[in-house]
Legacy VTK file of the C-alpha trace (Angstrom):
# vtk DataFile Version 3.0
C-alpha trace
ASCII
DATASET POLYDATA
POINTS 106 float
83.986 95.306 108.336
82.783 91.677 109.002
79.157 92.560 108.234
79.591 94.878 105.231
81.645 92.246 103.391
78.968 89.483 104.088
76.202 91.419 103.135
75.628 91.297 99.296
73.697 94.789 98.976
76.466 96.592 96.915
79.398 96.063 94.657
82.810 95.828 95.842
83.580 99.239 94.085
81.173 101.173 96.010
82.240 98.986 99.506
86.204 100.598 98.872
85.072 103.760 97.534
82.628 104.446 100.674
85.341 103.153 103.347
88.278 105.553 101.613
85.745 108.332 101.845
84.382 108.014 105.224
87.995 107.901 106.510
89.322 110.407 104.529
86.229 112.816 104.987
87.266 112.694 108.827
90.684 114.534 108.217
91.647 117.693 106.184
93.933 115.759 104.723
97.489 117.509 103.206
98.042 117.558 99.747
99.682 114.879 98.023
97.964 112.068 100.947
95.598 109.067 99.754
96.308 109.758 95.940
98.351 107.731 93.695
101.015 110.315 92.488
104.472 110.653 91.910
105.855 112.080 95.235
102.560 111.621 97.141
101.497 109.337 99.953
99.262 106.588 99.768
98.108 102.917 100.912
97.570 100.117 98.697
95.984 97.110 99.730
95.561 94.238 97.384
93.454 91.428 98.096
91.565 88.339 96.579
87.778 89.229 96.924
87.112 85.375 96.803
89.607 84.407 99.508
89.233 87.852 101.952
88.054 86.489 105.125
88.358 88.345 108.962
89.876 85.742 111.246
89.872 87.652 114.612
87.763 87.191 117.363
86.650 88.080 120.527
89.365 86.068 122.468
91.872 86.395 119.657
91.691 90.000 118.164
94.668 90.508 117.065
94.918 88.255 113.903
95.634 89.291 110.497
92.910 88.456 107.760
93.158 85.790 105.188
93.120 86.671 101.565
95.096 90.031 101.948
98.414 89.074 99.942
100.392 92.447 99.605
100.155 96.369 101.170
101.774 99.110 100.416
102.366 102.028 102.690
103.786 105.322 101.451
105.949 102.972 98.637
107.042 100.457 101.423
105.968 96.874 100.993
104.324 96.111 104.692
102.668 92.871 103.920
104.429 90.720 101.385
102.923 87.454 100.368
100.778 87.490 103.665
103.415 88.038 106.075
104.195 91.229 107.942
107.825 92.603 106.699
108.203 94.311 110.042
107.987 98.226 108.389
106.326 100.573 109.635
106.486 103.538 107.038
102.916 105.245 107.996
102.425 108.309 110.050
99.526 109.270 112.016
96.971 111.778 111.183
95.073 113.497 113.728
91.254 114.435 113.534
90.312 118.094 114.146
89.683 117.238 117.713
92.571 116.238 118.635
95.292 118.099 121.157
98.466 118.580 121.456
100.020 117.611 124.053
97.029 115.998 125.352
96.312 112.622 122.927
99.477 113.689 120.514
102.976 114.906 120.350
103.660 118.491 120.380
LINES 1 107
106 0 1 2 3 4 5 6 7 8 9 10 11 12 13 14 15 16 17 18 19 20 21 22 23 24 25 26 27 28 29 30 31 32 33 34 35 36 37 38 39 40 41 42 43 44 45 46 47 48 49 50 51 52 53 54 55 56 57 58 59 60 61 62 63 64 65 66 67 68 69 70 71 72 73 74 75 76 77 78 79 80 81 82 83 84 85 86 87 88 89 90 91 92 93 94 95 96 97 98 99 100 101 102 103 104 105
């Protein structure tokens, strides 16, 4: 993600549009999931396009970015004011390859 948001070839609305659909496009996704409507399940990530900034690296992966000040998961604030609230309301999705049993619960 690093590169894309350096690179000044597009917009930002095509940058968020193409990353929703290539990760979408990889799931047959149930209804109601990744749309913003009443009973359905979605993320929302807010950030400052001036401030956004990756701060991991190679010896330190694990950092959160700068410049990302609030995320919603399924109606859950996860990220308030930059900080981690400690919720964890997602749910993973698996890809059509996946098993069960094998890489996921049965």
């Amino acid at each position: 993600m690093r590169f894309r948001w350096a690179t000044a070839t597009l917009t930002i609305s095509p940058r968020i549009h193409g990353d929703r659909i290539a990760r979408i496009g990889r799931f047959s996704a149930p209804a109601g999931r990744g749309t913003l409507t009443e009973g359905g399940f979605a993320d929302i990530v807010m950030f400052d396009y001036d401030r956004i900034a990756d701060t991991a690296t190679f010896s330190a992966p694990h950092q959160y970015p700068k410049g990302i000040p609030y995320v919603i998961v399924n109606g859950q604030l996860v990220v308030d004011k930059g900080e981690h609230t400690g919720r964890r309301p997602g749910r993973v999705m698996y890809g059509p390859g996946s098993q069960a049993g094998k890489d996921r619960p049965q």
